[in-house]
N, C-alpha and C positions, 0 to 999 in steps of 0.2 A: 205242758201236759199233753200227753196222747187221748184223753176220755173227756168227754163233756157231754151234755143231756140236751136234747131238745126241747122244744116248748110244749112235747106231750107226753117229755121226761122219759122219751127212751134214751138211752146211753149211745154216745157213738163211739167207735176204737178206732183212730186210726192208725191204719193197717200199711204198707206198701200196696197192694191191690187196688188202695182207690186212687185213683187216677186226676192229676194235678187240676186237669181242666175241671172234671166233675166236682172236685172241693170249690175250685172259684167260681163256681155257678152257685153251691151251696152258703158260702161267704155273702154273695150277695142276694141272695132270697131265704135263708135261715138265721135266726137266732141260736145261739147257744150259753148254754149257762153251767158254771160248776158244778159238781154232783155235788159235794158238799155244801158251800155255802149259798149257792143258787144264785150268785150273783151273776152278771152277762161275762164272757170271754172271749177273748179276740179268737176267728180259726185265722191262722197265718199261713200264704200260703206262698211262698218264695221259689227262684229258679233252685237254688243250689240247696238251700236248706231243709231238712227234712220239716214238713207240714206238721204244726202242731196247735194249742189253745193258749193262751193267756189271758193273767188276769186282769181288767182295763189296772191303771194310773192309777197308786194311793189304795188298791183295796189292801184288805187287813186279812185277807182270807186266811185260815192256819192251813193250807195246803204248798201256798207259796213255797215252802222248802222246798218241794220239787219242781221250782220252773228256773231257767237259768241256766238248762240243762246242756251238756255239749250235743255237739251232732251224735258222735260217740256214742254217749246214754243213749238220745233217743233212736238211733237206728240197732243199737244192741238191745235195747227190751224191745221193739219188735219185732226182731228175730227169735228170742226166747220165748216172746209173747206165743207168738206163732208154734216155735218149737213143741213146747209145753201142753198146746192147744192138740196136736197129735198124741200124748202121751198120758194127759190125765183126764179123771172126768168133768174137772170145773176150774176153769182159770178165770183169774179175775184180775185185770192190768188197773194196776195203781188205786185199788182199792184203800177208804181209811178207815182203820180198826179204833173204833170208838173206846173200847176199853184200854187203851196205853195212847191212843193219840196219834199214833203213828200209820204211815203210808206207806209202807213195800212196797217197792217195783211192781212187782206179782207177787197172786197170792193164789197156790196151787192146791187143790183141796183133791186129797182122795177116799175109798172110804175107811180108812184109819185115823187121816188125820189132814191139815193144812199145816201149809211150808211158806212162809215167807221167803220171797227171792230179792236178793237185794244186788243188783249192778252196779259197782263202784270205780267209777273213772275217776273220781280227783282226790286227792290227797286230801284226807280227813282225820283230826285227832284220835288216836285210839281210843282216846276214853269215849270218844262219843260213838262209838263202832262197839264197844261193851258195851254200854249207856241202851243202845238201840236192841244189839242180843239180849240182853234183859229183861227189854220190856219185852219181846215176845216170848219170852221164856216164862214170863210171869201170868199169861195166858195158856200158857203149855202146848205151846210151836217152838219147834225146833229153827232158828232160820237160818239159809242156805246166800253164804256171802262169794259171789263170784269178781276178780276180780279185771279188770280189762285187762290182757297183756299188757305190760310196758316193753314200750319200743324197744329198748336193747334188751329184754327177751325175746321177742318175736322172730328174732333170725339167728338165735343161738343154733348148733345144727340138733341135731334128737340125738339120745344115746346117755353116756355118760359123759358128766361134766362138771364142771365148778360157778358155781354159782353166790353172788352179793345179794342179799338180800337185804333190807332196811325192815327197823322197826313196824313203818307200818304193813309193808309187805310180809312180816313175820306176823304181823297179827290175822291173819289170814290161812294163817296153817292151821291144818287138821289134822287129826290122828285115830286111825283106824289100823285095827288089826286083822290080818297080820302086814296089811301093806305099807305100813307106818307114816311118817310126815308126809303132807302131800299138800301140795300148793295147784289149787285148779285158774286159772286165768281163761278167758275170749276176746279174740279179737273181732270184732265184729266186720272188719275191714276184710279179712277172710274168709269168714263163717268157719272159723277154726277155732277149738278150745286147746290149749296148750297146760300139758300136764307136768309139774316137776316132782317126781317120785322118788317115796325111799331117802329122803334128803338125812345126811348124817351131818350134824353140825360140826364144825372145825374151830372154827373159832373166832369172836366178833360177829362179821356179817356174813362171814364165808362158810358154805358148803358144799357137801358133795354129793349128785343127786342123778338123777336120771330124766331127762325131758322129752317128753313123747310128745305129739299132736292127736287130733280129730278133727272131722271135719263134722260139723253140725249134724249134716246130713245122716251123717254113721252113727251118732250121739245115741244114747236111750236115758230110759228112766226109772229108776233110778240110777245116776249117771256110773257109765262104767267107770270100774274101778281095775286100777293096771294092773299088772303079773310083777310077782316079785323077782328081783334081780336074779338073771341065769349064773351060771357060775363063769363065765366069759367074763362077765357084768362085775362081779363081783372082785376078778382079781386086776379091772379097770380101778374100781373102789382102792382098790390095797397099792396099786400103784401112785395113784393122783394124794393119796394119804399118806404114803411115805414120802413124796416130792414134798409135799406140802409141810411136812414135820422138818424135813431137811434145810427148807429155806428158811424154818419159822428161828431154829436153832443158828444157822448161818446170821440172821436178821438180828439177832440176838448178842450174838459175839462181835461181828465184825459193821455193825453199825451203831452199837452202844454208844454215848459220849458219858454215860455218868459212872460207869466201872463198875467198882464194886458198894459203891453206893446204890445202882439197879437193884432192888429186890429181888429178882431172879438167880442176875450174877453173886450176891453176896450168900445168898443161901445155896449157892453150888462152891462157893469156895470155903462155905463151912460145914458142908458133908463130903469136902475133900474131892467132889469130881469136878473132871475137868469138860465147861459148856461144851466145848465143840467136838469130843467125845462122850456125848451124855449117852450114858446107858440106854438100849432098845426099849427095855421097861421100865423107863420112864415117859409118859406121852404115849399112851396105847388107847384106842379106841374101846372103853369098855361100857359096860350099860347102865344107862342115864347118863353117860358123861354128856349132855348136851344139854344140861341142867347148869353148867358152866358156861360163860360168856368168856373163859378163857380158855387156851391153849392147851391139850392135856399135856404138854411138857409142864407149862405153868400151877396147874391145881391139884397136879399129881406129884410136883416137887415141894408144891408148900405144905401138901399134908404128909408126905415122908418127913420134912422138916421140924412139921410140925412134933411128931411122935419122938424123932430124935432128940429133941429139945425137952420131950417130959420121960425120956428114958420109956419110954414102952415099943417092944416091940411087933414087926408085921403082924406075929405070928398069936402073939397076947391079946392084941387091941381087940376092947369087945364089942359093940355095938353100941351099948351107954357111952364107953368113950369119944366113939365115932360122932355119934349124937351131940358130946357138948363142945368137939371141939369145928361143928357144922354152924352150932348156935353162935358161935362166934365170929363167923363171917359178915360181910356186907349183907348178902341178901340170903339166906339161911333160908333150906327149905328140906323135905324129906323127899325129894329125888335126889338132892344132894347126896344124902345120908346114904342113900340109895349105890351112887357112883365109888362113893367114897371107899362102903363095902365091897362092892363087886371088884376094886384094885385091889383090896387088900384080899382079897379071895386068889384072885388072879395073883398076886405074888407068893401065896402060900402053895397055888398050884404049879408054879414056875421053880419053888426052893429057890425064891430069893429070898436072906439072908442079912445083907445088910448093903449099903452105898457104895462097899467097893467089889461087892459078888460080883462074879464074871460070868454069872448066869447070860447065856444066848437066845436071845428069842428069834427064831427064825420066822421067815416070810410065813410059812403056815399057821403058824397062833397069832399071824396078823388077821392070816384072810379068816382063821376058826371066831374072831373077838370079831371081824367086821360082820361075817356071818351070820351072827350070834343078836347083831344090832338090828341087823334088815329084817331078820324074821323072826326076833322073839315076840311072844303075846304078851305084854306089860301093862297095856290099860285096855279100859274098857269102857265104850263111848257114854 
């Protein structure tokens, strides 16, 4: 812990400003005790390791959740500590909210409202990362989850690029309009916050995004938010999207070992097209498709398939229909329903016709459909 109380119960923070010899003068002529539990706490005061409190051997305190902590943590909440401390009018470092139990990093109050800030260095289950959004939500704080760069982010270069992301680094997106998915990270080794913007899902853990820096210093509050993709930017987008379809379809054919047993390949050999010239429109970036964990080659040929197979066609299919044959997916949801409309829109605005049209879709209703994704207004925080 960074906070602890004296024996006439003022609070101390430590800060970087206080100075290693002054805490070991203070270690050996003060006391200190939890703000919570008031029990006594070690102040530790080491060469290399950032100075912090503990709690002695066997207590039961319920604050313990945050001690343990890496250097990481502790030298990144107080920098933000500090940050924050210029920017609003009441911060509070590792405050515990009696009403849900819980301890925020920081807890930044202005006069609208208080924000829980939560610094997350280590790999933690997502449900306990919703688990924790909830309880503050259920006091009606909004909280703000920042997470530490991971090292092979940290030296990606800025600009546009292709990015892996993991489950629980996906649980960490945000979405705000009109600058849409946005993954914020700090490294605190820096004092750099690193932005991944505009992110367009592709498929599994891969996207296509935009990665900018800050330096703390330059930071504000509420934290800037990026500029949406130039049109430079965008036909970067439309290239790394079409590589990316190219190799997914390549990946497809020429590494297959189960034929036409693959589900892919057996419903390309039964609407007659041939994989490794699969029609442009099929696999088009349209809006919500990232509401799919798969390919848009992939969810965009099983619901042509789909229709094929119950005789209706692009141009018929009505929205009930869309609807139940969504419910019948694995994870069914209405952005699906969402996506699923917006291709079949987009092929009625293409006069595509049917699996062996020789409708063209050229590079411009790539970049008009990527365009369309970066800065449509869709939700609403």
């Amino acid at each position: 812990m960074l906070t602890a109380k004296t024996e006439q119960g003022k609070l101390i923070v430590l800060t970087p400003e206080l100075e290693r010899e002054r805490l070991r003068k203070w270690r050996k002529l003060r006391l200190f005790f939890c703000p919570l539990c008031n029990f006594r706490v070690q102040l530790k005061v080491g060469d290399i390791t950032i100075p912090h409190f503990a709690h002695l051997k066997d207590s039961a305190c319920l604050t313990l959740f945050s001690e343990g902590e890496s250097q990481s943590h502790l030298l990144g909440k107080q920098q933000l500590y500090a940050f924050f401390q210029k920017h609003a009018e009441l911060v509070d470092l590792e405050p515990f909210l009696k009403l849900v139990s819980q301890r925020p990093d920081i807890l930044v109050t202005t006069q609208s409202e208080s924000i829980p800030i939560e610094f997350q260095c280590s790999s933690i289950p997502v449900a306990d990362i919703e688990s924790r959004s909830a309880g503050y939500r259920s006091i009606g704080m909004k909280p703000i989850w920042i997470l530490q760069t991971p090292a092979k982010f940290s030296t990606l270069p800025v600009g546009v690029g292709t990015f892996h992301f993991s489950r629980f680094h996906e649980s960490f997106l945000t979405y705000t309009s009109p600058e849409g998915y946005l993954l914020l990270t700090y490294n605190p080794k820096t004092e750099r916050f690193h932005y991944y913007t505009s992110l367009i899902h592709v498929a599994g853990k891969r996207y296509i995004g935009i990665h900018r820096t800050l330096p703390l210093a330059m930071q504000v509050f509420p934290f800037a938010q990026p500029k949406t993709p130039s049109e430079l930017e965008i036909h970067r987008y439309v290239a790394l999207y079409l590589s990316m379809r190219n190799q997914f379809v390549q990946s497809r054919v020429l590494l297959n070992k189960r034929g036409v047993k693959d589900p892919f390949l057996r419903m390309c050999y039964e609407l007659r097209v041939i994989p490794a010239n699969l029609p442009k429109w099929i696999g088009l970036p349209v809006l919500f498709s990232e509401s799919f964990r798969e390919h848009d080659c992939e969810w965009q040929l099983a619901f042509l398939y789909y229709l094929r197979r119950n005789g209706i066609s692009f141009r018929t299919v009505s929205s009930s229909q869309v609807r139940k044959y969504v419910s019948r997916l694995e994870e069914p949801s209405e952005e699906k329903v969402k996506a699923c409309i917006a291709y079949r829109d987009f092929l009625v605005s293409a006069s595509v016709d049917s699996c062996q049209n020789g409708t063209v879709i050229d590079e411009e209703k790539i970049i008009q459909l990527i365009t369309e994704r970066l800065l449509a207004k869709r939700y609403e925080n």
